[in-house]
C-alpha positions in Angstrom: -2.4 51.9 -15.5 -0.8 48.7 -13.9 2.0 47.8 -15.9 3.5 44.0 -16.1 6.5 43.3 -15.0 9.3 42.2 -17.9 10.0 38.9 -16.7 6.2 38.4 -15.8 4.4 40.0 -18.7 2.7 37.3 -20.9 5.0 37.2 -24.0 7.9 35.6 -21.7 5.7 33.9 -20.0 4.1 31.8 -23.3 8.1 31.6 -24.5 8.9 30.0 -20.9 5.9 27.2 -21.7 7.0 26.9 -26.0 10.3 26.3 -24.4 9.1 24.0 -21.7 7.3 21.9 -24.1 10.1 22.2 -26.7 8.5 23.8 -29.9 10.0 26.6 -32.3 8.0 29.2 -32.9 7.0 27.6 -36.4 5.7 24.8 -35.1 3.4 26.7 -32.5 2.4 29.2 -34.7 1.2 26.1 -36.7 -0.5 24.5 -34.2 -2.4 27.4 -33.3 -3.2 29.0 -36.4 -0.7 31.8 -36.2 2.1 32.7 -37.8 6.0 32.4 -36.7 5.9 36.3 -36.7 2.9 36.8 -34.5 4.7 34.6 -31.7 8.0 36.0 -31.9 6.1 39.4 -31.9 4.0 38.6 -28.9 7.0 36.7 -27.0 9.6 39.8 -27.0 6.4 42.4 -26.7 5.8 43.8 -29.9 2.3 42.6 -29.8 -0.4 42.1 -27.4 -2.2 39.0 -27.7 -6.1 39.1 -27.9 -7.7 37.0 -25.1 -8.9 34.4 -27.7 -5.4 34.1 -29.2 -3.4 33.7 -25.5 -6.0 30.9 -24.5 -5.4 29.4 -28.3 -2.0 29.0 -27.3 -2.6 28.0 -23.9 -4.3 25.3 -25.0 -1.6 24.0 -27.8 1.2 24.1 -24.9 -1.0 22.2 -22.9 -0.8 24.8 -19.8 -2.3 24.0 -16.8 -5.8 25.5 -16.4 -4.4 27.6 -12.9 -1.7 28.8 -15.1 -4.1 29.4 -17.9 -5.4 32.6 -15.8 -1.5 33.9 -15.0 -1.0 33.9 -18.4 -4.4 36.0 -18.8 -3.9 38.4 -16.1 -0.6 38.7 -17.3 -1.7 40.0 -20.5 -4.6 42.3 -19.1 -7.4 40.1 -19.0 -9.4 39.4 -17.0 -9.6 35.2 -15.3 -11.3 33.3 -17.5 -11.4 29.9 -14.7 -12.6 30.1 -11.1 -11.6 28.0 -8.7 -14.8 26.8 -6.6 -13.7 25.4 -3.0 -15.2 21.6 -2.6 -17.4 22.4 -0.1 -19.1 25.1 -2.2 -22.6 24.0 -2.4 -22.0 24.2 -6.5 -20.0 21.5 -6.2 -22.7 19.1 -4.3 -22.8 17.2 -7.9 -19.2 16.6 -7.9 -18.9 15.4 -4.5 -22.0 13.1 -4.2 -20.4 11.5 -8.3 -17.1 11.2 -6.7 -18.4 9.8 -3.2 -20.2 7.2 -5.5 -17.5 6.0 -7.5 -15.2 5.8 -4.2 -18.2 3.3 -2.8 -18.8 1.5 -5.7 -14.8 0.5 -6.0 -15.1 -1.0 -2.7 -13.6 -3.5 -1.4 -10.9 -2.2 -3.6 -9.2 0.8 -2.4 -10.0 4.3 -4.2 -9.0 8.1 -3.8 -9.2 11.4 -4.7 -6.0 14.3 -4.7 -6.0 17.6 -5.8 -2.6 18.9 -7.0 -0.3 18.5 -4.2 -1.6 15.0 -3.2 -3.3 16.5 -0.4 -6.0 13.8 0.0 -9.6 15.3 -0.6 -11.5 11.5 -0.2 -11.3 8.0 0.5 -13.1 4.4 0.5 -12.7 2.2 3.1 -10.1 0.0 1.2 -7.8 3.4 1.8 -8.8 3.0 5.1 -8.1 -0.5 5.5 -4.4 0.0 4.2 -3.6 3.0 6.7 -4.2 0.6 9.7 -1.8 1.5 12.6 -0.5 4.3 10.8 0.9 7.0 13.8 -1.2 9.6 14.3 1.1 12.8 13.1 0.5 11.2 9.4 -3.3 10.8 9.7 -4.3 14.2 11.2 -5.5 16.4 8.5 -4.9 17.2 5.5 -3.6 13.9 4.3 -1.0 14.0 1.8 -0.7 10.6 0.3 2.9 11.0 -0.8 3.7 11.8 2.4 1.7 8.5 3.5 3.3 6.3 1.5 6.7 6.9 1.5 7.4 8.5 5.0 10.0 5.9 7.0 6.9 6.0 9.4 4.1 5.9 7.3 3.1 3.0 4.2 6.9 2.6 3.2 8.1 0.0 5.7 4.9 -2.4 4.5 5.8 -2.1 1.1 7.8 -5.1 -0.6 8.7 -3.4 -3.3 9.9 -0.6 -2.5 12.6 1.3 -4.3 11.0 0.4 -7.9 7.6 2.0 -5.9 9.5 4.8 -4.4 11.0 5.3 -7.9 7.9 5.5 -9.7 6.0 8.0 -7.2 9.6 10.2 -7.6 9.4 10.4 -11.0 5.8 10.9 -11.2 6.0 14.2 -9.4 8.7 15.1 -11.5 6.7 14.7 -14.8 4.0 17.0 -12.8 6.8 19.9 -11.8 7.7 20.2 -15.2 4.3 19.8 -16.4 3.0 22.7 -14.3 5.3 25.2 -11.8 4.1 25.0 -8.6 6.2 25.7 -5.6 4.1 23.8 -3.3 4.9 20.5 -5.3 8.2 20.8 -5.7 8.6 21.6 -2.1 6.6 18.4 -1.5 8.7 16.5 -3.5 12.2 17.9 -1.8 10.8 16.6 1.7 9.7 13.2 0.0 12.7 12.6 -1.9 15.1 13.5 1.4 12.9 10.8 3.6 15.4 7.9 4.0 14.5 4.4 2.8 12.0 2.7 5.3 13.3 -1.4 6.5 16.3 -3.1 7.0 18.4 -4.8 5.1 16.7 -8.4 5.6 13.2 -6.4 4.5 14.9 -5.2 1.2 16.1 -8.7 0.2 12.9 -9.8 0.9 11.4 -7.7 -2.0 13.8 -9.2 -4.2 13.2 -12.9 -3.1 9.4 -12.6 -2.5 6.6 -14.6 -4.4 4.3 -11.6 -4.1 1.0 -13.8 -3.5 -1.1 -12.6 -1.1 -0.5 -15.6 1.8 3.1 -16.0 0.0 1.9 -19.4 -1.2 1.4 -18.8 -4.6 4.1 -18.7 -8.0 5.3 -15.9 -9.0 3.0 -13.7 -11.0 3.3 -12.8 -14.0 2.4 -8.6 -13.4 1.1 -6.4 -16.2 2.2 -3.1 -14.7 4.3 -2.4 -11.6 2.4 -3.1 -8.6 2.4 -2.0 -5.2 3.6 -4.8 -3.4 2.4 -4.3 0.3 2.1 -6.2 3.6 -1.4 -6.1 5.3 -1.8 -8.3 8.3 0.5 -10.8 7.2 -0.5 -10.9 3.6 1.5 -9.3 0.5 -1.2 -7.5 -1.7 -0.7 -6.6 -5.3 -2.5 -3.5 -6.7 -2.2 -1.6 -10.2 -2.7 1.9 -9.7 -4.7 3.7 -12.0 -5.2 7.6 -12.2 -7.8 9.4 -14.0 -9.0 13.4 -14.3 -11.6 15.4 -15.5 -12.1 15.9 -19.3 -12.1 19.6 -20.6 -12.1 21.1 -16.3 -13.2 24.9 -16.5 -12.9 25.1 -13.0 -9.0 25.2 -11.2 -10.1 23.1 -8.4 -11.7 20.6 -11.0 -8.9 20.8 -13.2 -6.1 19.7 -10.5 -7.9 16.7 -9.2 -7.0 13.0 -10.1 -8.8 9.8 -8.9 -6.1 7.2 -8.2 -7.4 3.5 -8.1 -5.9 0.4 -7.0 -6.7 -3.0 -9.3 -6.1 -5.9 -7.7 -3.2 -7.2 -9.6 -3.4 -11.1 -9.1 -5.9 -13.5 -8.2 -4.8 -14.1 -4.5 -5.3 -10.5 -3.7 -8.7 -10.2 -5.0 -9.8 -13.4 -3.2 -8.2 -11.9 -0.3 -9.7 -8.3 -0.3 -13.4 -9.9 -1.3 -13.1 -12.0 1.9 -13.1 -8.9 3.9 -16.2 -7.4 2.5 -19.5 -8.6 4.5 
């Protein structure tokens, strides 16, 4: 019989995630229709977990749907979530909704990243921003963090910045506590490490600029941060937006997010619609 290692076997695993998401055992137990016992019997051992109970708690900790099935093997069961490549022909349906949407957002720009921003689909406003990009950051995969903030990629067109770089940062760091993955948080090292993109002149110009698209406009009055960023000689505003699938059973389903830009001024829409045939 294969036996689990201590510091792998489930009941330190679901302690590592109550811990993570900062509940006592009370309040889990609660949550989950258990009692404070139970968990501090299934935490240190005592008790093994049924499979209905370990995805009970799974689901009150909010653990990633990858993780969902470590925490399952890790208790003897058997993976309850596959993980379907894209270009599996059951995921025709997914694609051709997703391939959809992207159009139908157009002239706006619209993607799709799975969970280490590795960039799985674009629309042509995507394709519009990445003009001139080098090369070395547009041969595949794409990782859109790596886009937008390399010193080489996005990050010298962007007006704003630090508040921008800021933001992505801290993003990724709600995700690595959110779910453990090495591959992110290696991501997230190179990211963080790239030095600031422009030159001094360039980053008082983020502080001074109107932010119109033509730079004729007052300042507007944003509702969100926006991505302030230059594109042929015009400062767009966008609003990002990120949505995911409700309920995924699939791991592959489950880690992608659709990120849209809304145009975050009138200027910019005017702009962007001018460009559409």
């Amino acid at each position: 019989m294969t036996t689990v290692a201590p510091d792998t076997g489930v009941g330190p695993l679901l302690r590592s995630w109550r811990e993570r998401r900062r509940l006592s055992q009370l309040e889990l137990a609660l949550r989950a229709g258990s009692s404070a016992r139970h968990i501090s019997f299934v935490e240190t051992g005592r008790s093994r977990p049924s499979e209905e109970m370990v995805l009970r708690l799974a689901e009150q900790l909010d653990v990633p749907v990858r993780d969902r099935n470590a925490l399952l093997l890790a208790a003897g069961y058997a993976p309850r979530f596959a993980q379907t490549p894209l270009d599996d022909p059951a995921m025709d349906s997914l694609r051709a909704g997703v391939e959809q949407l992207l159009r139908g957002y157009e002239p706006y720009p619209a993607l799709v990243v799975d969970g280490t921003y590795t960039v799985v689909a674009a629309n042509r406003g995507i394709a519009m921003l990445m003009e001139g990009l080098p090369e070395h950051l547009l041969t595949p995969p794409l990782n859109a963090m790596r886009i937008t903030l390399h010193p080489e990629g996005l990050a010298p067109r962007i007006r704003n910045l630090r508040e921008w770089r800021g933001h992505l940062l801290a993003q990724m760091e709600r995700q690595i506590a959110l779910a453990r993955s090495k591959e992110l948080r290696e991501l997230y090292d190179e990211v963080a490490a790239y030095p600031l993109a422009g030159t001094s002149a360039e980053v008082a110009a983020e502080e001074t600029d109107d932010g119109a698209a033509g730079g004729d406009a007052a300042p507007y009055a944003y509702f969100a941060l926006p991505l302030r960023i230059e594109h042929d000689g015009r400062v767009l505003s966008f609003v990002s937006s990120i949505s995911t699938f409700n309920t995924p059973m699939d791991v592959t389903v489950a880690e992608l997010a659709i990120e849209t830009l809304l145009p975050a001024d009138p200027a910019t829409v005017k702009y962007l619609r001018s460009l559409t045939p």
